[in-house]
C-alpha positions as CSV (number, residue, x, y, z in Angstrom):
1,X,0.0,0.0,0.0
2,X,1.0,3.6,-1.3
3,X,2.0,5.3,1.7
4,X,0.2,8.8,1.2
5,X,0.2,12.5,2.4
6,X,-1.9,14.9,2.3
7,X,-1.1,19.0,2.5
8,X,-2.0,22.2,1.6
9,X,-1.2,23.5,-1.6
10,X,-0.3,23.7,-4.4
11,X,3.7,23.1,-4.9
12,X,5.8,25.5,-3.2
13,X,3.9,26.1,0.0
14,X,5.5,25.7,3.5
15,X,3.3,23.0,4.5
16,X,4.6,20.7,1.5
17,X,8.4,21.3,2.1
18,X,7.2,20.5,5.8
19,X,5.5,17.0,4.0
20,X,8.4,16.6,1.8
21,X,10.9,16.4,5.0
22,X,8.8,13.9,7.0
23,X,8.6,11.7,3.8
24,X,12.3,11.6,3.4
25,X,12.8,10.7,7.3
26,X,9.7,8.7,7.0
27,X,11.2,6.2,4.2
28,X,15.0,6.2,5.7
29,X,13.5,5.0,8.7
30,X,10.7,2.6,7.6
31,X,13.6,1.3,4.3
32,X,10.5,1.7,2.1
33,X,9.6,4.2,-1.1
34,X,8.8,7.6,-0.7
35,X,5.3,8.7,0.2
36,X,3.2,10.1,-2.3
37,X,2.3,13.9,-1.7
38,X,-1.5,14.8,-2.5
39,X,-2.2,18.6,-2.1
40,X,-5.3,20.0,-0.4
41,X,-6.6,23.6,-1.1
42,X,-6.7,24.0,2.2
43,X,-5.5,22.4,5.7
44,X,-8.6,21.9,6.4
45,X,-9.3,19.7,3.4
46,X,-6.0,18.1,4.2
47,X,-7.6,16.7,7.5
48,X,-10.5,16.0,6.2
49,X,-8.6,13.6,3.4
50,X,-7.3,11.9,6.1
51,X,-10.3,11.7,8.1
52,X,-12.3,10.4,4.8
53,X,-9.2,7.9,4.0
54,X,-8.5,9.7,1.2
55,X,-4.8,9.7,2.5
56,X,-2.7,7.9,5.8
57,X,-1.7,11.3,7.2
58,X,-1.6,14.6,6.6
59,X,1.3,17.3,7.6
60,X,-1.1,20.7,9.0
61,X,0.9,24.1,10.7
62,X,-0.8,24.5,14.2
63,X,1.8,27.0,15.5
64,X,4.2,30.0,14.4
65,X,6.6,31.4,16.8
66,X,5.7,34.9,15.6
67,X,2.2,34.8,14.9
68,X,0.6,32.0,17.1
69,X,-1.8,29.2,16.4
70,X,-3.4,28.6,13.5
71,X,-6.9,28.3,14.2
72,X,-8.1,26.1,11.4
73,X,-6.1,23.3,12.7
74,X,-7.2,23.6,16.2
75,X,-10.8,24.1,15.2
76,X,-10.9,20.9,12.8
77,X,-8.9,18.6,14.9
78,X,-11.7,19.6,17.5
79,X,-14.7,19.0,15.2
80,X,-13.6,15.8,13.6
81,X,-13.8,13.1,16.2
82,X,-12.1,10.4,14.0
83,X,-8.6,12.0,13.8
84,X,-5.1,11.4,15.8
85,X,-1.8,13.5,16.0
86,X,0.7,11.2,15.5
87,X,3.7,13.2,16.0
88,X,5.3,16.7,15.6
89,X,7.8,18.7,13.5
90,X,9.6,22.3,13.5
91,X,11.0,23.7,10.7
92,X,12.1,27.3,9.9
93,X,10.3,29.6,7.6
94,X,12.3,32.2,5.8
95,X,9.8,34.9,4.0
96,X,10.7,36.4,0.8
97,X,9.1,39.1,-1.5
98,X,8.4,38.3,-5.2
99,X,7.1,40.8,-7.6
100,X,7.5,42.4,-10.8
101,X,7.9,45.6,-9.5
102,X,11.5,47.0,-9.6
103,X,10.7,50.1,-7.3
104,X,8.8,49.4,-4.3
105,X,6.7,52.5,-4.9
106,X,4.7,50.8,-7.4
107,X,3.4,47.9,-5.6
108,X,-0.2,48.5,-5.0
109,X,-1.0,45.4,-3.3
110,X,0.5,42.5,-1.8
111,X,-0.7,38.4,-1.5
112,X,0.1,35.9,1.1
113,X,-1.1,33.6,3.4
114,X,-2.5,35.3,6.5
115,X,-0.1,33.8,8.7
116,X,2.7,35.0,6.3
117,X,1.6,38.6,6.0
118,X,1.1,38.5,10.4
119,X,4.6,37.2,10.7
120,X,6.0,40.1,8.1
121,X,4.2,43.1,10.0
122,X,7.3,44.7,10.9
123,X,8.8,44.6,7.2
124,X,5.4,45.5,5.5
125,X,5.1,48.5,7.5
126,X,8.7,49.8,7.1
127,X,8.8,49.3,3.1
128,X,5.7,49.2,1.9
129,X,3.2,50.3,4.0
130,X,0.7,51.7,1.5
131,X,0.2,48.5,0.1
132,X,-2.8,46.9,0.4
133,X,-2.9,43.3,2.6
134,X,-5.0,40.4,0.7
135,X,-4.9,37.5,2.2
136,X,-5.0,34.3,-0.1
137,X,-5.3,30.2,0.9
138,X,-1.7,29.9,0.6
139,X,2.1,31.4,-0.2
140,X,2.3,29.6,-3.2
141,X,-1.5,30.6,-4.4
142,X,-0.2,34.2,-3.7
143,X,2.5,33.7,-6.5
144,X,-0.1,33.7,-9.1
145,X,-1.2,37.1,-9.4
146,X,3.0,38.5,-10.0
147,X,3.4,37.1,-13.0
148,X,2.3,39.7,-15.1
149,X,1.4,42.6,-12.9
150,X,4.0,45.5,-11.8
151,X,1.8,46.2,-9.4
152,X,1.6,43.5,-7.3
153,X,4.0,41.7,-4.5
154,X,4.0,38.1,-2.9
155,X,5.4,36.9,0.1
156,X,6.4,33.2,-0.3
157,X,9.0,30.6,0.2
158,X,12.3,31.3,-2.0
159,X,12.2,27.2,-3.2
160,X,8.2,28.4,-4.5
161,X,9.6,31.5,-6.0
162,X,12.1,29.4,-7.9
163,X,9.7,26.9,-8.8
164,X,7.7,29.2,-10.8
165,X,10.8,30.9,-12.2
166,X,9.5,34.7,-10.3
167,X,12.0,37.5,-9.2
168,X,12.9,37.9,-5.9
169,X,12.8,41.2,-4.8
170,X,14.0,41.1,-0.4
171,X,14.9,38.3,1.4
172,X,14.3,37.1,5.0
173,X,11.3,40.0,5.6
174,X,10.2,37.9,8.6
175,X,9.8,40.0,11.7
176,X,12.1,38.0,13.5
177,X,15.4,35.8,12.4
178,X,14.7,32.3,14.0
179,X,10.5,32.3,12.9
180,X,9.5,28.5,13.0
181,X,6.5,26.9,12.5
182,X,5.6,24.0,14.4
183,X,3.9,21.0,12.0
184,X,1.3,18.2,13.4
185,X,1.8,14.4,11.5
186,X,-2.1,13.9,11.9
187,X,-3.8,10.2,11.2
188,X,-6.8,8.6,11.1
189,X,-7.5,6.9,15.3
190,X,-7.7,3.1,13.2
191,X,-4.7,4.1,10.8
192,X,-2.5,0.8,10.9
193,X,0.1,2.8,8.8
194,X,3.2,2.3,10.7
195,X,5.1,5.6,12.0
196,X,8.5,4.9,13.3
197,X,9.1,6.2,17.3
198,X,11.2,9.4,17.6
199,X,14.2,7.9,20.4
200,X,14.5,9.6,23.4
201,X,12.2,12.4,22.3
202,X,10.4,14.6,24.7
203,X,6.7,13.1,25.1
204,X,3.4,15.2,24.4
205,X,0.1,14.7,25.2
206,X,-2.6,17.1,23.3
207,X,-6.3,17.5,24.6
208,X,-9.2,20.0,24.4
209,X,-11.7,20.4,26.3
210,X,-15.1,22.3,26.9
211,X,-16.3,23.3,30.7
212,X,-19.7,22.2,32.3
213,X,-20.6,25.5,33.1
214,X,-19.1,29.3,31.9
215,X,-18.5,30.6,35.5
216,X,-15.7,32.3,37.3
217,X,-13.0,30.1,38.6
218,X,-14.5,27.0,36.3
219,X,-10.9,26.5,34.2
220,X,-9.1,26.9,37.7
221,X,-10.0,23.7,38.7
222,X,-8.8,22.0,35.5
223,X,-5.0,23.4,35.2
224,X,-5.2,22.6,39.2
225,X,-5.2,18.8,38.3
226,X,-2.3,19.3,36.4
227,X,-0.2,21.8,38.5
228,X,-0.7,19.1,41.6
229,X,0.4,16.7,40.0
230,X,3.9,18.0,38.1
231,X,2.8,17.9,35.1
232,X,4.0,21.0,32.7
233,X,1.8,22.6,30.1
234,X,3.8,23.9,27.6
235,X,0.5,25.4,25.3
236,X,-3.1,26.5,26.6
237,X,-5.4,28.2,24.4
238,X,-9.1,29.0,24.0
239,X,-11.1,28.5,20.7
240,X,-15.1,29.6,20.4
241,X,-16.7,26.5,20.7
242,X,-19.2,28.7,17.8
243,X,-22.3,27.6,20.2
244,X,-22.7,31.2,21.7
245,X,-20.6,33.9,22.5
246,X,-18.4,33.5,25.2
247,X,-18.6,29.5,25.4
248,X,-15.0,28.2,24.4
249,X,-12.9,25.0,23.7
250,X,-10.1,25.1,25.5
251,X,-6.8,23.4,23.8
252,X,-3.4,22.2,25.9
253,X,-0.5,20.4,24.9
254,X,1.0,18.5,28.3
255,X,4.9,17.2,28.5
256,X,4.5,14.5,29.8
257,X,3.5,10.9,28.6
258,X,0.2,9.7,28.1
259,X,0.7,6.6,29.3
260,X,2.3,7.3,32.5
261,X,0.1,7.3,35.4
262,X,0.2,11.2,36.6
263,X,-1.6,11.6,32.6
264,X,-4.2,8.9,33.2
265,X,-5.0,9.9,36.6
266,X,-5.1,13.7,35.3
267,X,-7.3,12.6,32.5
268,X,-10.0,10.1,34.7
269,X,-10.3,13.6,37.2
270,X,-10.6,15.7,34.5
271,X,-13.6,14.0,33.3
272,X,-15.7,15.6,36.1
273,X,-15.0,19.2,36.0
274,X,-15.6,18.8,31.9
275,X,-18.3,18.9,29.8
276,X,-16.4,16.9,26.7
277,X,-13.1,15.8,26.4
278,X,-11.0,14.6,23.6
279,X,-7.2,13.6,23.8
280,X,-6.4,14.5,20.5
281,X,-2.8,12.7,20.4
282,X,0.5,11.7,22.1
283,X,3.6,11.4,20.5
284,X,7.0,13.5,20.2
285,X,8.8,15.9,18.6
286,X,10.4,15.0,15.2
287,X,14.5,16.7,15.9
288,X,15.3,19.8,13.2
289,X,18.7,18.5,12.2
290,X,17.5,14.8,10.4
291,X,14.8,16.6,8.5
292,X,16.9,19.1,7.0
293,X,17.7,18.6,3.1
């Protein structure tokens, strides 16, 4: 069986250079072929590929060190009960501006993903900061309206701009040097695919949860059960749950492992102070240094 991939697209985006790393470790380590890439229009679509069997995993961004979380990932991995995060990756992203435009007067407008154009803030507003800001599904999707507009900027990957044989115009615009994003290798919960164990990697435990009642004090109680019992949360944030205003998910990634017995008796108290809980994965993070080219 084709071992396959899904990510958002189309070629050139950071999420596929993200999938294209994990299917190079993934096949040195497993001494099989390489996956096969399919790309999504969007990450949600990638999870729901997966989640349709349409594809064994799929590679989805879920945090930038400059920007934050990116909410479609949290939000789907909440929604779509038949899904499992498998295991993590970190990989740099370095921004770049493509454009026709020679003089950076005459850029009118500029395309990127909206996670690209919050992580290039800084940049934008020193250089060109009467352009206008569209966001668009993806960096790569961006590169489409340069090619034959003098008008009109990108920001993208430099490997993208390459691909599609457009002029870079500045390198490295992120806001700050060492910007990484933090990938999710996301299966279905039955997936017999096998995914090779990260040695001596520092164990995770993602979860998200929804309280029984939106009260003062009611999320206390929760991170209490964790606090007492050693365990470190390295990631808590709410989402709307989009019942009503003011009712949210709340999402937290735990260092410690699942299976050891200050998780499971965190998880079996939690139970009672939530109204529905969902470990969404354990697993480690994948090293930086083996899934570099």
């Amino acid at each position: 069986m084709t071992f396959t991939i899904a990510h958002l697209g189309p070629a050139g985006t950071y999420t596929e250079q993200a999938a294209q790393a994990y299917a190079h470790w993934w096949a040195v380590q497993t001494q099989q072929s390489l996956p096969q890439l399919l790309p999504q229009a969007s990450i949600g679509q990638s999870l729901h590929a997966v989640a349709q069997a349409q594809a064994e995993v799929a590679i989805v961004p879920v945090e930038n060190s400059i920007e934050g979380s990116v909410t479609t990932t949290l939000d789907t991995l909440w929604q779509v009960d038949d899904l499992n995060i498998r295991q993590g990756l970190v990989l740099p992203i370095v921004h770049v501006v493509v454009s026709q435009a020679e003089q950076w007067e005459s850029v009118q407008t500029i395309y990127s993903h909206p996670q690209a154009l919050g992580q290039c803030q800084q940049w934008l507003q020193k250089w060109l900061p009467h352009a206008e800001q569209i966001p668009v599904n993806s960096t790569t999707d961006a590169l489409k309206y340069v090619a034959n507009d003098t008008t009109v900027a990108a920001i993208s990957s430099e490997p993208a701009a390459q691909l599609y044989n457009l002029p870079i115009r500045a390198y490295s615009i992120q806001d700050y040097p060492d910007n990484c994003t933090r990938f999710l290798v996301v299966s279905r919960l039955e997936c017999n695919i096998a995914i090779p164990e990260v040695p001596q990697g520092q164990l995770y435990t993602s979860l998200a949860f929804s309280l029984l009642k939106n009260v003062p004090g009611a999320l206390v109680t929760p991170l209490q059960i964790f606090a007492q019992r050693n365990i470190n949360l390295s990631r808590i944030e709410s989402r709307p749950t989009k019942r009503s205003l003011g009712d949210y998910v709340f999402f937290i990634d735990a260092a410690a492992d699942f299976n050891g017995e200050p998780m499971q008796a965190a998880l079996e108290l939690l139970k009672t102070y939530t109204e529905r809980l969902r470990v969404l994965g354990h697993y480690a993070i994948l090293p930086t240094s083996p899934l570099q080219p």
